[in-house]
C-alpha positions in Angstrom: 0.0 0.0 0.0 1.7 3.3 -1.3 1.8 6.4 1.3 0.4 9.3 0.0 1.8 12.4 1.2 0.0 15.3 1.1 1.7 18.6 -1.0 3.2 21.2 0.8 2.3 24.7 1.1 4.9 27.1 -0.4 6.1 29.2 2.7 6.4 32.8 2.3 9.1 32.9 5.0 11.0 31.1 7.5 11.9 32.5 10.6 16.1 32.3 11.6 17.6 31.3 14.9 18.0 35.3 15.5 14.2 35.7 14.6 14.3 37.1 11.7 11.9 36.5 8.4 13.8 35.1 5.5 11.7 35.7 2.9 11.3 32.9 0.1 11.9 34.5 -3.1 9.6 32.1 -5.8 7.1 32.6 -3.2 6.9 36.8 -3.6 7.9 35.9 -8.0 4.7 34.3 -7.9 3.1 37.1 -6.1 4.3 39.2 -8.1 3.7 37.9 -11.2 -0.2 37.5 -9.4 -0.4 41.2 -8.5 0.8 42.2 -11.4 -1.3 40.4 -13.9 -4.7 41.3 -12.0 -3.4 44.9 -12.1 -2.7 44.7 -16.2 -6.5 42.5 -16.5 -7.9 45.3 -14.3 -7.1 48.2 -16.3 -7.5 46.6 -19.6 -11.2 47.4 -19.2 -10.9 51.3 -18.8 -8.6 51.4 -21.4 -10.5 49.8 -24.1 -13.5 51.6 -23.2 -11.4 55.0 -23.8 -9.7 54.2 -26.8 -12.3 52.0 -28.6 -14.6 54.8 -29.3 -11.7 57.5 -30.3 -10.9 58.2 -33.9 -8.2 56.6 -35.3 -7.8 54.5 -32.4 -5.9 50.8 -32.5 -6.4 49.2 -29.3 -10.3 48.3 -30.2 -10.7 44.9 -28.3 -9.5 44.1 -24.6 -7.0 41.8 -26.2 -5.2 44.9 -27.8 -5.5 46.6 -24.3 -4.3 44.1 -22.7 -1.3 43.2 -25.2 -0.6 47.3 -25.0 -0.3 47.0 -21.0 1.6 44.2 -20.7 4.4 45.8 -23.3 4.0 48.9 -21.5 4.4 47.1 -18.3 7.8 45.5 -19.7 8.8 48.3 -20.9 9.3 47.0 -24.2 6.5 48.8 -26.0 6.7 47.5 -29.6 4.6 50.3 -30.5 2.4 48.0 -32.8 -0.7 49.1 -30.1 -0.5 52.8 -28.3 -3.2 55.0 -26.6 -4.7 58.0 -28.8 -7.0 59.6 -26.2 -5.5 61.4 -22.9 -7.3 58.7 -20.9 -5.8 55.7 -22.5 -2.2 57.7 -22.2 -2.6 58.2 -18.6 -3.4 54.6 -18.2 -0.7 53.3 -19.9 2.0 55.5 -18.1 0.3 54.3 -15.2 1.1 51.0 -16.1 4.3 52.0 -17.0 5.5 53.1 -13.5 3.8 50.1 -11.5 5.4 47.8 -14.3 8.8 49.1 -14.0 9.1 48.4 -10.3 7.4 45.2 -10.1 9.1 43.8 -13.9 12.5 44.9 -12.6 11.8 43.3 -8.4 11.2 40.1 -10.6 14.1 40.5 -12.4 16.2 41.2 -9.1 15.2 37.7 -8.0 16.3 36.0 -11.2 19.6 38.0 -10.9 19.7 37.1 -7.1 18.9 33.8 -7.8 21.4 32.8 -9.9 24.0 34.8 -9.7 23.5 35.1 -5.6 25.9 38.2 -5.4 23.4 40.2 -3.2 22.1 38.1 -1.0 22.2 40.0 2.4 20.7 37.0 4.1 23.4 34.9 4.1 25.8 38.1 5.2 23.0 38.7 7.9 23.0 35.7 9.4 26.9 35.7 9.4 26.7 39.1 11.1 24.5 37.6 13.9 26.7 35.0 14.2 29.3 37.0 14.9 27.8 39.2 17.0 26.3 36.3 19.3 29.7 35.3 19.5 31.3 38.7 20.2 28.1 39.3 23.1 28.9 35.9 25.0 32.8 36.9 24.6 32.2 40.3 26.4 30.1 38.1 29.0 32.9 36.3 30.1 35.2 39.3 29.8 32.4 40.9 32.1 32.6 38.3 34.8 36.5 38.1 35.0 36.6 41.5 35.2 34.2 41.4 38.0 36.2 38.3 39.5 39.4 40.5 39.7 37.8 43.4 41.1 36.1 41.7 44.0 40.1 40.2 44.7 41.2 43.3 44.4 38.6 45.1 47.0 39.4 42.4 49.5 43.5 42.6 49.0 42.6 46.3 50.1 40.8 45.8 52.7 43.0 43.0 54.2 46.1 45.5 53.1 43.9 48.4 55.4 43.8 45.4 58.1 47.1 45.9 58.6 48.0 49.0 58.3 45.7 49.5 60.6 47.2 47.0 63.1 50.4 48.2 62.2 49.6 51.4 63.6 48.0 50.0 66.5 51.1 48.9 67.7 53.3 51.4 66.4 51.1 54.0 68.8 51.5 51.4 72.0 
């Protein structure tokens, strides 16, 4: 009889021994990618509706609109599709600025991915390391330091001891 194991949910983020969120990066690609999809099906609708009835307009269907914002999104803009009415320009530059930032995030991952040269996690976590390591060093220090001090206030006080006898007998 076969096991069946059940899939596993995709974790946004595991937590470190420091307690810190590691964020899983396919997790926020696929959000991403999610976000902004519904955002370039969303304002597909307002732009055909602006542009369809305009003269001389080429983005007539919500296919075109939706092929214009996605290049505008990507920055590519072929060009083959582009708003005519103030509207429809407004809406692609919107698209425009929201694409930029989430296109290039996504292509941050893919660059952090594989290539791995930014990856402050790893440097974090070697950071706290080192710091955990430097905190319980300074501990100890602490306590030594404490050690020798309490020596040292007794050595004083039995060195005032006698000196004080020493006087005692030195005024007799």
């Amino acid at each position: 009889m076969k096991k069946i194991i059940p899939p596993q949910k995709i974790k946004s983020y595991s937590i470190d021994e420091f307690g810190v969120k590691n964020y899983n990066t396919f997790y926020l690609l696929i959000i991403t990618l999610i976000v902004l999809y519904a955002i370039i099906a969303l304002l597909a609708y307002p732009l055909v509706h602006f542009e369809a009835t305009a003269e001389n307009a080429n983005i007539t269907t919500y296919r075109d609109a939706f092929w214009a914002l996605q290049m505008s999104a990507s920055t590519i803009g072929f060009g083959d599709f582009y708003p005519v009415t103030q509207a429809g320009r407004i809406i692609i530059a919107l698209m425009f600025y929201i694409g930029v930032g989430m296109v290039g995030f996504i292509g941050a991952q893919f660059v952090n991915k594989f290539v791995g040269f930014s990856d402050t996690n790893i440097k974090n976590r070697e950071l706290r390391y080192q710091n955990a390591q430097i905190l319980k060093s300074n501990q100890r220090l602490e306590k030594k330091v404490e050690s020798l001090l309490k020596h040292f206030e007794i050595l004083i006080q039995d060195e005032d001891k006698l000196l004080d006898k020493s006087q005692q007998k030195s005024e007799k």
